[in-house]
N, C-alpha and C positions, 0 to 999 in steps of 0.2 A: 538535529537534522530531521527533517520531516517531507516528506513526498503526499502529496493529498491529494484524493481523488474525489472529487465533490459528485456526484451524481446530480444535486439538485441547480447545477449551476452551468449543466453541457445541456446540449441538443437534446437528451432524451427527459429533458425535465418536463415536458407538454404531454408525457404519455401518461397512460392511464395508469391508475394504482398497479395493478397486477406488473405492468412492465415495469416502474420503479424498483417493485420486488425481484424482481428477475434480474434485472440492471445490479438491485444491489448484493444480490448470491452470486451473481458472478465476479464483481470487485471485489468480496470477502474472501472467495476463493482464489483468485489470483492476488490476492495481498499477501495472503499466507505462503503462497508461492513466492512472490517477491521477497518477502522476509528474509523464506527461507536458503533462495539465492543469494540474497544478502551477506546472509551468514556467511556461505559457502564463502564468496568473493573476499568479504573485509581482509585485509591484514591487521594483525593485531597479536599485541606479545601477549596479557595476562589474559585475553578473551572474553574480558569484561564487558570488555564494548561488543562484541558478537552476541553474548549473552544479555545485552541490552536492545535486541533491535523486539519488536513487536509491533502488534497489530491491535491498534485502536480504532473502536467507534465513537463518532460524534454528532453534532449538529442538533443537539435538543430539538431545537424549534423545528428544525428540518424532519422530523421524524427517526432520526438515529441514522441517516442517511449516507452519513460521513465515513470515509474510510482512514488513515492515516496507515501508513506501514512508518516507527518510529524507531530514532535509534539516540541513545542516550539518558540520562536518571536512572532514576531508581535500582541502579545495582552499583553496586562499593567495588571500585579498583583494588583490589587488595594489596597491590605494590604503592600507590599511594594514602589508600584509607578513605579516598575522595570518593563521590559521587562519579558516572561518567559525563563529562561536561565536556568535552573534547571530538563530541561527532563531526564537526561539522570540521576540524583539523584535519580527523582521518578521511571526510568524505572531498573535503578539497585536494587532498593531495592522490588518493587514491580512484574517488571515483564507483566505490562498489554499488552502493546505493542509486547510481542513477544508470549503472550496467544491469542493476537490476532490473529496473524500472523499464528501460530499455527493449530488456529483453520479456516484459510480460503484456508491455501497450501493446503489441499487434494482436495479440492475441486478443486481449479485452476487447478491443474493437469490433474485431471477427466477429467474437458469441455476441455481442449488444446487435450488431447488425444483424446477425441471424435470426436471433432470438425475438428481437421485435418483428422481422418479416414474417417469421413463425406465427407469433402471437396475434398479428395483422390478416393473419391466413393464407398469408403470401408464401412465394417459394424464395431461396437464395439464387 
């Protein structure tokens, strides 16, 4: 299960270097938020999959531009001995992942809108 937020693929991709950076402290900070709601929201018996969600960067060519908030791999279910392979079961049936998600887009929007008027030397 994977939620992505591209920065280099929205509206503020024409802006100048400095807003991109700004654009992308701000997605890194609400991703980790997101995560971290995540967490809070998943249901889940061994917490494996809770312990699975994180916060990746991508996009080589894009400059590292890429956010991912990701849930699933690289941690061992201890009641099965498996990898967790199973996000997108719990995020179908449950949903926490996109209540996340949900609950940090407005906010994103707000600081990128400010933020750029800011940086434009405009007001809000």
């Amino acid at each position: 299960m994977s939620i992505t937020i591209d920065v280099t693929k929205t509206n503020v991709a024409d802006l100048p270097e400095k807003m991109l950076d700004y654009a992308l402290e701000v997605l890194m900070d609400q991703a980790h938020l997101m995560a971290a709601l995540w967490q809070i929201y998943i249901n889940v018996d061994t917490g494996a999959a809770r312990d699975s969600i994180r916060v990746e960067r991508g996009g080589e060519g894009m400059g590292w531009r890429q956010v991912r908030v990701r849930g699933g791999g690289y941690i061992i279910n201890p009641k099965t001995g498996r990898l967790v392979d199973y996000m997108p079961i719990i995020e179908a049936k449950y949903g926490a992942g996109q209540q996340a998600f949900d609950e940090v887009a407005p906010t994103i929007v707000e600081m990128l809108q400010n933020g750029v008027v800011e940086k434009m030397g405009g007001t809000t």
